[in-house]
NUSEVO-235104 format. One record per residue (C-alpha): x negated, y, z negated; residue in three letters. Coordinates in steps of 0.5 Angstrom, whole numbers, plus 500, padded with zeros to 3 digits. Example, Ala and Ser with C-alpha at 12.3 -4.5 7.8 and 13.67 -1.06 7.14 Angstrom:
! NUSEVO-235104
475491484Ala
473498486Ser
***
This chain:
! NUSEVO-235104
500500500Unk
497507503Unk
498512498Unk
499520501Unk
497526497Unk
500533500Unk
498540497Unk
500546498Unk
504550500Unk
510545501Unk
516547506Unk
523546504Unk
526541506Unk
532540510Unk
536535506Unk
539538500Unk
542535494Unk
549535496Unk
548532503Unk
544526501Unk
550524495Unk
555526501Unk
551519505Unk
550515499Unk
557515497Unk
558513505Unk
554508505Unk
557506498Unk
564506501Unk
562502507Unk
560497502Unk
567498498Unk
571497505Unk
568490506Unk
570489500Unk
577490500Unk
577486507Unk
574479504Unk
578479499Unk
585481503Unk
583477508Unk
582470503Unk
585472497Unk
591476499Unk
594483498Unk
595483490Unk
587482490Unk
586488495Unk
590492490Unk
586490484Unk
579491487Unk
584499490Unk
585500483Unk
578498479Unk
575504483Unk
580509481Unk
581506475Unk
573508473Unk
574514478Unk
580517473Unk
575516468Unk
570519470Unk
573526472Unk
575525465Unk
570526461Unk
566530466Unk
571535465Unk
572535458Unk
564536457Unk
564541462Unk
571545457Unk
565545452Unk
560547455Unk
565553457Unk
563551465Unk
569550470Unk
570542470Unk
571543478Unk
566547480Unk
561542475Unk
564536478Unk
562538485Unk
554537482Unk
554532478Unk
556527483Unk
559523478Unk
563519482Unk
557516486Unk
555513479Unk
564510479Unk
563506486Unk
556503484Unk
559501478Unk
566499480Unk
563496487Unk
557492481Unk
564489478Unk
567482480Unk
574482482Unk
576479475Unk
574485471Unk
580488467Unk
581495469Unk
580496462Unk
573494461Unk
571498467Unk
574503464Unk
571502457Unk
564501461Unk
565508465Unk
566512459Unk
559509456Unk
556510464Unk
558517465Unk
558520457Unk
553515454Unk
548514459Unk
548521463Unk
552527459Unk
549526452Unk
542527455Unk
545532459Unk
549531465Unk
545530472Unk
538531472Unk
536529465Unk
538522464Unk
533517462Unk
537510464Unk
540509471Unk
547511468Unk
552505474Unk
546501469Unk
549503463Unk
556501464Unk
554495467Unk
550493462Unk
556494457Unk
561489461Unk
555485460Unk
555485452Unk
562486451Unk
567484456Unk
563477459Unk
570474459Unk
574480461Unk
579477466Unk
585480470Unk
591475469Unk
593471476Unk
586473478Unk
581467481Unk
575466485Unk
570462484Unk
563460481Unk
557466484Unk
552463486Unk
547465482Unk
550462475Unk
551456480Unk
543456483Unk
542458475Unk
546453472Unk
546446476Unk
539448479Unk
534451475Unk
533456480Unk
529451484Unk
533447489Unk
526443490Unk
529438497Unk
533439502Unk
540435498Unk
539439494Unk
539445498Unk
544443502Unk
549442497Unk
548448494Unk
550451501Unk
555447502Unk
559451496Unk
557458500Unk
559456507Unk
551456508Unk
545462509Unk
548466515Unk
555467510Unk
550468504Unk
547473508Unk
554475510Unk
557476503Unk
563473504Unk
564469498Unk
565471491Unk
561475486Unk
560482484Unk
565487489Unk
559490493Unk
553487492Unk
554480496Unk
553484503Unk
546483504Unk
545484512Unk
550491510Unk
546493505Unk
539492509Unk
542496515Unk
545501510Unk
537502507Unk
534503514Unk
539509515Unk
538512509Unk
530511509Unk
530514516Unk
534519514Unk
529520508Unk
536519503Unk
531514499Unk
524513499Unk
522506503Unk
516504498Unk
521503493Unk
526497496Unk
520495501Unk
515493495Unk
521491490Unk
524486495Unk
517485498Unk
513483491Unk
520478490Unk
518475496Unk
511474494Unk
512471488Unk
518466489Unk
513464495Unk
508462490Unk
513459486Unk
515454492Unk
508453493Unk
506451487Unk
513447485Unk
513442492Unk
519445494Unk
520441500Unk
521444508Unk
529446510Unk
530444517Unk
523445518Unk
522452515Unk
517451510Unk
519452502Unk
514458501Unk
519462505Unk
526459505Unk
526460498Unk
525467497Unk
529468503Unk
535464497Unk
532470492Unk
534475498Unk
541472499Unk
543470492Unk
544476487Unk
545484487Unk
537484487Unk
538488495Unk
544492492Unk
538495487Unk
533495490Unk
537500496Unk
541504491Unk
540504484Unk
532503484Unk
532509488Unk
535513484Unk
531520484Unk
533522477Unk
531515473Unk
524513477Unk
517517477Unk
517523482Unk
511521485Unk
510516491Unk
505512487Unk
509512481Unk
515510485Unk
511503487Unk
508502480Unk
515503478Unk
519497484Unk
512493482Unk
514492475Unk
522492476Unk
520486482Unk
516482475Unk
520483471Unk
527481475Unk
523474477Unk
521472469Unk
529473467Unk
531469474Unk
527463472Unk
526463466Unk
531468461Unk
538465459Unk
542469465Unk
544468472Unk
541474474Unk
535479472Unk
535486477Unk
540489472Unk
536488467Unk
529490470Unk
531497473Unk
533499465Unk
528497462Unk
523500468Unk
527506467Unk
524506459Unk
517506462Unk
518511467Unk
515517462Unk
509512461Unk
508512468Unk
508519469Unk
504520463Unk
499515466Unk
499519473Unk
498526472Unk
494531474Unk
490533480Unk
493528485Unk
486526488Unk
484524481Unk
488519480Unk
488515486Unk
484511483Unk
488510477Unk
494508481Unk
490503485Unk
488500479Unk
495500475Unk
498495481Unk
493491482Unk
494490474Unk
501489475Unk
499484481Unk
495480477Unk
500479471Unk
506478477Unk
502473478Unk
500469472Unk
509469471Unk
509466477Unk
504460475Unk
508460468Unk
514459471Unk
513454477Unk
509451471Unk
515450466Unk
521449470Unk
523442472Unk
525443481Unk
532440482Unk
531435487Unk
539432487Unk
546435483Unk
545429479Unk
539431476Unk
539438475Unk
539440468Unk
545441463Unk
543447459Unk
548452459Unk
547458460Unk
552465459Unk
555466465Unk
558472469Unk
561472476Unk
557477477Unk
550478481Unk
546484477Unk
***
């Protein structure tokens, strides 16, 4: 990774706050409307009108709370609505949520997002923690069994490939098996099957990324390390572990391309990684940042008592963020170095965790024989 370093005078450049919130939440309702149209077309119109109402729901909400916080600090709610952008922080939350949330726990999840998690440290700008995060985070803690009456899907395959798999499908059987469930690679890319609301569109989300990066909406390092690292990684993983080749595709590459399509770590890596406000503001920052967020979402996969890991590792990230800007200031051209040697550190500890993992996991070669920990599930992907 070439790291660039700009001086002075800088140039304004032509993209404002409000145009790059006014694309995010383009691409973000692209994903909401594939979503409303897997779920009316497999599951009929009452799950439509549910997924409709969880967006509004956490909307309201956050107009709410917005607007009282903007009465105490004696400030125009509509005006302080129109840049806060709280409502991009409401769709990544509700698209982040399975179909079977209760419109409650939303809710409840929304007011810890918006006020916990963006207005108590001072509203846009001075958040420590991603706040769409926070919320969901909550649900996590308080709401795993919140579940809307008359509303069904099935097993996400994250908790079925944590559960019944150990994460390492080691043989074709076993792999085959486990696609059978999801309609194979190509609907796994796709997205159409059961999870989180927006996340399972990875093709979708992968051509939303290059648009926004083209566009220089996000920084392209952070999804491109992030994603990258997790390739590199759960490669080794295969190659460590035996996993034997698929239809003669090499294990050290259709395993990290199940990590790629299983999960919310695409949807994290293009719109919540990204984020501006709770990631270091310089290019080399930003790669430490995705590096240590790739580490840590490939530990708690294959080796934490969850389904999933990239929620957790984008907050925790989030904690280390002053550190790094800390580590990185000054002159520019004095800490070129210091970066360079920051991610190889990191390089090196990501993989002694791969060793670790591919070392301490037991590969599923048949459903048979895969491992019957249990695990706390959550149809959901971050």
């Amino acid at each position: 990774m070439k790291f660039n370093f700009h001086v002075s005078p800088s140039l304004k450049g032509h993209l404002t706050t409000q145009k790059i919130m006014a694309e995010l939440t383009l691409g973000l309702m692209l994903l909401f409307c594939l979503s409303c149209y897997y779920y009316a077309t497999t599951y009929g119109s009452a799950y439509l009108m549910h997924v409709i109402l969880l967006l509004i729901s956490s909307l309201v909400t956050m107009i709410i709370c917005e607007s009282i916080f903007a009465k105490i600090y004696k400030k125009n709610p509509i005006e302080y609505l129109k840049t806060s952008f709280g409502w991009v922080t409401s769709i990544i939350l509700t698209l982040m949520v399975p179909v079977t949330m209760t419109c409650y726990a939303l809710i409840v999840a929304t007011i810890f997002a918006i006020v916990f998690g963006k207005l108590l440290f001072g509203g846009f700008g001075q958040n420590i923690f991603n706040p769409a995060g926070v919320g969901r985070a909550v649900i996590f803690a308080a709401f795993t069994g919140a579940a809307t009456n008359g509303i069904t899907t099935g097993a996400t395959p994250t908790t079925t490939l944590a559960n019944s798999f150990n994460w390492l499908p080691a043989s074709s059987n076993a792999l085959d098996s486990f696609l059978d469930q999801f309609g194979g690679f190509g609907n796994l890319a796709l997205g159409f099957y059961d999870g989180a609301l927006g996340e399972t569109f990875t093709i979708a989300i992968l051509l939303i990324g290059v648009w926004f990066a083209a566009r220089k909406i996000i920084d392209w390092r952070v999804p491109v390390v992030y994603l990258g690292s997790i390739f590199i990684m759960t490669a080794v993983v295969a190659l460590l572990s035996g996993i034997d080749a698929y239809h003669g595709i090499p294990g050290f590459i259709w395993y990290p391309c199940l990590h790629m399509v299983t999960g919310g770590i695409v949807f994290g890596a293009v719109f919540m990684l990204t984020d501006p406000v709770t990631s270091p503001t310089s290019a080399q920052g930003r790669v430490i940042f995705a590096l240590g967020a790739a580490i840590i979402t490939v530990l708690l996969r294959l080796k934490a008592n969850l389904p999933e890991g990239c929620l957790y590792s984008i907050l925790l990230m989030n904690m280390f963020t002053p550190m790094i800007e800390n580590a990185l200031d000054g002159k520019q051209l004095d800490i070129k170095k210091k970066a360079y040697m920051i991610s190889f550190c990191l390089g090196i500890i990501g993989l002694a965790i791969t060793f670790y993992a591919a070392s301490s996991i037991e590969p599923v070669t048949s459903v048979e024989s895969s491992s019957t920990t249990a695990y706390i599930t959550q149809e959901a992907d971050l």
